[in-house]
ZAMARGU-4260 file (C-alpha; in steps of 0.2 Angstrom, whole numbers, plus 5000, padded with zeros to 4 digits):
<rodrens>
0) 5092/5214/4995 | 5089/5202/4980 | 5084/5207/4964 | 5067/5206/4955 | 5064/5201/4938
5) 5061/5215/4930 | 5079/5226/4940 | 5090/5212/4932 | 5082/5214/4915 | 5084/5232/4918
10) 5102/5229/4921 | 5105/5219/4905 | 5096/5233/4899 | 5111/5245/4903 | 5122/5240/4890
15) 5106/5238/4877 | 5100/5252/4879 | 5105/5258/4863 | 5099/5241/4851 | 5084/5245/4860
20) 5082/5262/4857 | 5075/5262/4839 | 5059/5252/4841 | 5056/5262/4856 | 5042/5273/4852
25) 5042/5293/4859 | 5030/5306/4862 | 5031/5322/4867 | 5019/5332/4876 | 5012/5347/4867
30) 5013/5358/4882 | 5029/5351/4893 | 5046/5341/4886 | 5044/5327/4896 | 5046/5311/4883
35) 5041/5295/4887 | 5043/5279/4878 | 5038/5264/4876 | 5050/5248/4877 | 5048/5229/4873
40) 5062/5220/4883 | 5069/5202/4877 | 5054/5193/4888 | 5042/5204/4879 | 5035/5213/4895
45) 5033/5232/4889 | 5040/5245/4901 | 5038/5265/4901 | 5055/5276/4900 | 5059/5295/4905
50) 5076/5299/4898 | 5074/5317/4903 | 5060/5318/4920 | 5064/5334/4930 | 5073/5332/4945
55) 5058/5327/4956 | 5047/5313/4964 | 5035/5307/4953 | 5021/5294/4951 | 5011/5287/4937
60) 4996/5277/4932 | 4991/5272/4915 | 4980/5261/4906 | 4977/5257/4887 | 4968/5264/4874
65) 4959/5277/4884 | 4965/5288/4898 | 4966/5284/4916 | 4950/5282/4927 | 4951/5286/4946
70) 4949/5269/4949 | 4968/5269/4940 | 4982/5267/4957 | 4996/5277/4955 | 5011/5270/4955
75) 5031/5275/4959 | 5043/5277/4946 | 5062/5269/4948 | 5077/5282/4945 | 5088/5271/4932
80) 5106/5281/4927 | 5100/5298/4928 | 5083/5293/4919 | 5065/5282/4925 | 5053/5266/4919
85) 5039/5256/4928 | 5035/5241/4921 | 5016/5242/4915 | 5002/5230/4909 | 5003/5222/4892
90) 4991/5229/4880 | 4976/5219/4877 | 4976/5208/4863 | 4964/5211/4849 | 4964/5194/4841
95) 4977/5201/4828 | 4992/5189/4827 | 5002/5199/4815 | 4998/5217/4819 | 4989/5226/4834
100) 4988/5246/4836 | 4985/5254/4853 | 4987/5271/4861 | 4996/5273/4879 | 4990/5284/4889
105) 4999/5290/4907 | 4996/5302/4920 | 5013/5310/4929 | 5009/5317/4949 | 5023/5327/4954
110) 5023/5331/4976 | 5015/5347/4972 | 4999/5336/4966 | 5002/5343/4948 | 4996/5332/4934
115) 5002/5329/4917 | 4995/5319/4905 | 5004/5310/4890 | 4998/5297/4877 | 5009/5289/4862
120) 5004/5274/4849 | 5011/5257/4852 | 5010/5245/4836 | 5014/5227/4838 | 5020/5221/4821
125) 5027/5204/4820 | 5033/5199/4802 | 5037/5211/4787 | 5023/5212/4772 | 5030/5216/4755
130) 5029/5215/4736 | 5044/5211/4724 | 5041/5208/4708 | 5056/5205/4697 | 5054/5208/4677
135) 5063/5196/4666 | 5069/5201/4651 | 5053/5196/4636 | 5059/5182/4629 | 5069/5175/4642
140) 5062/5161/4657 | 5062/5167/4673 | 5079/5167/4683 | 5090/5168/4668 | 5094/5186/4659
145) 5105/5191/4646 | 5105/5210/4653 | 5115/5220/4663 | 5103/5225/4676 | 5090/5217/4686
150) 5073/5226/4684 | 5063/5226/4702 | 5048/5232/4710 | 5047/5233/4728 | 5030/5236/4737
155) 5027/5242/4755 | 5010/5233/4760 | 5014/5233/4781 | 4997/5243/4789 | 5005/5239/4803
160) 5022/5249/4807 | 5031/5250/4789 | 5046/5247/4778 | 5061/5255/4785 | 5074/5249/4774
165) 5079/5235/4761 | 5095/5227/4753 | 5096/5220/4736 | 5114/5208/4732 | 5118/5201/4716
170) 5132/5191/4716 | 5141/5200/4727 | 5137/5216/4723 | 5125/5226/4733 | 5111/5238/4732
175) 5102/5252/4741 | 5082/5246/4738 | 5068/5259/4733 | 5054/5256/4742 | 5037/5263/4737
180) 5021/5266/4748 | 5006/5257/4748 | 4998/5270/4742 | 5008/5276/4727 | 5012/5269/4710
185) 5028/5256/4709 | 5041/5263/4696 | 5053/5249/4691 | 5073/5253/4698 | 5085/5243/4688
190) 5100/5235/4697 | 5115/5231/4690 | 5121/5215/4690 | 5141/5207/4688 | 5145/5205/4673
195) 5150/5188/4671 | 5139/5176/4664 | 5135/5159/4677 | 5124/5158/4691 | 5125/5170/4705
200) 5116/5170/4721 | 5101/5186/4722 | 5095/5188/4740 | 5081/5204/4747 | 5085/5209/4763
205) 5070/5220/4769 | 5067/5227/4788 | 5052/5234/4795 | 5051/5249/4811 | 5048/5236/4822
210) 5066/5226/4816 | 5056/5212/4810 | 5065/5204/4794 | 5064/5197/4779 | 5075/5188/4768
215) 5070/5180/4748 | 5083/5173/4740 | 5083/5164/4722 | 5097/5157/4709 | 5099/5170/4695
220) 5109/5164/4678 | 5117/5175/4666 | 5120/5171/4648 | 5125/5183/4635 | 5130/5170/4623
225) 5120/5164/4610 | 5119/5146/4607 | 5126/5136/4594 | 5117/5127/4581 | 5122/5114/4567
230) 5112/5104/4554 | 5096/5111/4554 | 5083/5107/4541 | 5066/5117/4542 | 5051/5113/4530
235) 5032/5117/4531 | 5023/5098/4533 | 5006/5105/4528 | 5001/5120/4517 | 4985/5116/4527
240) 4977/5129/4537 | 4986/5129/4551 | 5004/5126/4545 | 5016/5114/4554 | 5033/5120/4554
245) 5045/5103/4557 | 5066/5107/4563 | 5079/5096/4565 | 5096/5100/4568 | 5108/5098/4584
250) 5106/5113/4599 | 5121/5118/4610 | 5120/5129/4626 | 5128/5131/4641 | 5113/5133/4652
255) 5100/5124/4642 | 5098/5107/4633 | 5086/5109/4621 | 5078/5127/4613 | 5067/5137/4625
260) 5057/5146/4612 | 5054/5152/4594 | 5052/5166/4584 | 5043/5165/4565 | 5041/5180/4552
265) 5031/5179/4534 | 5042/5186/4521 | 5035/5190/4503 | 5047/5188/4486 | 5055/5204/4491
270) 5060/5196/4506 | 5049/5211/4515 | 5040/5206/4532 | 5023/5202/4532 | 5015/5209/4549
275) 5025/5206/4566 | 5033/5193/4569 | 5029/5177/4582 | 5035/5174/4598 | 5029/5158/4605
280) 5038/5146/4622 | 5042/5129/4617 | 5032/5115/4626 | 5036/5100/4630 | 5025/5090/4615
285) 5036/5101/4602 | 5051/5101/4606 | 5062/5083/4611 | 5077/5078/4610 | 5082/5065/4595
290) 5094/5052/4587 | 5108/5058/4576 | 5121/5053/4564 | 5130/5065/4568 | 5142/5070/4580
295) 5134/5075/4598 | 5151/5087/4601 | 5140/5099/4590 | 5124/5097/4601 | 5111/5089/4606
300) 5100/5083/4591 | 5082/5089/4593 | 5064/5089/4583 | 5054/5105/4581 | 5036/5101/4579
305) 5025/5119/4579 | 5011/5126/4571 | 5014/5144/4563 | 4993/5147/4561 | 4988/5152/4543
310) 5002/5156/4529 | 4997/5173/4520 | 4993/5173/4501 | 5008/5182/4497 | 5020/5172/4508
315) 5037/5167/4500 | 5046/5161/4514 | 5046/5160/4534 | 5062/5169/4544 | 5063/5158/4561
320) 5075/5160/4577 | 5079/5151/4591 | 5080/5153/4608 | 5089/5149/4624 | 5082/5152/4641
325) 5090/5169/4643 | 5082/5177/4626 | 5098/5175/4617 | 5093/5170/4599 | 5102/5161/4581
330) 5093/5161/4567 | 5092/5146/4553 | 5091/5148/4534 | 5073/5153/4527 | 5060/5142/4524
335) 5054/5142/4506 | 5036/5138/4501 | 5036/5125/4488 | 5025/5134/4471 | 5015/5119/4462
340) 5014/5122/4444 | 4994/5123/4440 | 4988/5113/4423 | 4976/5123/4412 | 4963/5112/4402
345) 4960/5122/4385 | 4942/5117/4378 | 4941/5123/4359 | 4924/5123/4350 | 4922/5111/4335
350) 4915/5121/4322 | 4907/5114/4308 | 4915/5117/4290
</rodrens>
């Protein structure tokens, strides 16, 4: 007798049975401890499944999202290693690409003429929704750290079946992912991360119920090393309002050619702090690359044109650091504000002897 389609999937089903299993989706009935489930083979046809039907003929009709009319034929069940299935209709499709939600519902006739009636949700989910957000250390660009962790955020926002589990690797080194809720407030987990400095590989491996996957990967460099400068000269161009600040001097980094950002503090005579300080990233109009007469073994010789806003009356100097793309920082000597000696006319009355 030849085979149909559908027995010689449910023999390749035999030994699946168990990959299977998990986006298989039970119910039990409130008054009886027949399961049923639902089952999306390779071909995507959907079939029903008894693992544990009495011992006794049984037949079924169904249909989707509400329960079964009279017009409803019933149907025989096939025995299948101890268990039953039937092949049913495929939902009906709501337009929904991404995510559908239905509800089965059966009916199970036994000789006697006995009914029972089962229903159980079936989702379609095709692709994995989720949020990661990574925090980069402050002062730092984004895919470069000078930490020892890896600060993350990850989001469930599947309406359809959920999050089921996730996978952070760093390098090598892997992590167990929190993930929160839709419908609950994201606490930031850190991860740690090897402790070498270089480039190493970060990928998120995230699954959903339904065995959908996704996989985000990015290039993550670590530098705990400050860099190296040489030959700087700083001066304020203008005591106008807004200041320019000008540096020269020669930059050296592993990861970076040229300074990625810079800090500025106002100091008085006491060499006290005047408010906070500044942090501002470099643009490409104020800081280039230059020509030197020096040696290029120690760096690459760079301009600094920046504005530092208005200089406070009781400013003495200006504190300033550099910064590489990983927030490490090395600070240059302080800028000192020029004092301009004022010239006093004295007007003496004439008085007549």
């Amino acid at each position: 007798m030849p085979f149909s389609r559908h027995s010689f999937i449910l023999f390749v089903f035999a030994g699946l049975i168990g990959l299977i299993a998990p986006i298989a989706q039970p119910v039990t009935a409130q008054s009886d401890p027949i399961q049923m489930q639902l089952i999306t083979d390779v071909t995507g046809s959907v079939f029903v499944y008894f693992p544990s039907l009495p011992a006794s003929h049984y037949e079924i009709r169904w249909q989707w999202n509400e329960p079964p009319t009279d017009e409803a034929e019933w149907q025989s069940l096939h025995p299948f290693s101890g268990a039953y299935y039937r092949y049913v209709t495929s939902p009906p499709d709501t337009g929904n690409p991404v995510c559908q939600h239905h509800t089965f519902y059966a009916e199970l006739r036994d000789l006697s003429g006995d009914i029972i009636t089962l229903s159980t949700p079936f989702t379609i989910d095709k692709e994995v929704d989720v949020l990661i957000n990574v925090l980069w250390p402050e002062q730092a660009m984004n895919g470069y750290t000078n930490q020892d962790s890896l600060v993350v955020q990850v989001i469930d926002q599947q309406d359809c079946s959920g999050l089921q589990r996730g996978r952070l690797s760093i390098g090598g080194m892997s992590h167990n992912l929190v993930i929160t809720p839709p419908d609950q407030t994201a606490p930031l987990y850190a991860y740690q991360i090897p402790l070498q400095e270089g480039e190493m590989r970060v990928q998120f491996f995230i699954q959903d119920k339904m065995r959908n996957t996704s996989l985000q990967d990015f290039t993550l460099v670590r530098d705990v090393t400050p860099p190296t400068l040489a030959n700087t000269r700083a001066a304020i161009q203008s005591m106008d309002q807004p200041a320019q600040l000008t540096i020269t001097g020669q930059f050296s980094d592993v990861y970076a050619p040229l300074p990625w950002a810079i800090e500025w503090q106002f100091l008085n005579s006491d060499g006290a702090a005047i408010g906070d300080p500044v942090f501002h990233t470099l643009n490409a109009e104020e800081v280039r690359s230059t020509e030197s007469a020096f040696l290029t073994t120690d760096g690459i010789p760079f301009q600094i044109n920046v504005s530092v806003g208005a200089i406070p009356d009781q400013a003495a100097a200006l504190h300033v650091k550099l910064f590489d793309r990983a927030g490490n920082s090395q600070a240059i000597a302080p800028v000192q504000f020029a004092t301009f000696a004022q010239t006093y006319n004295l007007y003496i009355p004439l008085i007549d002897r």
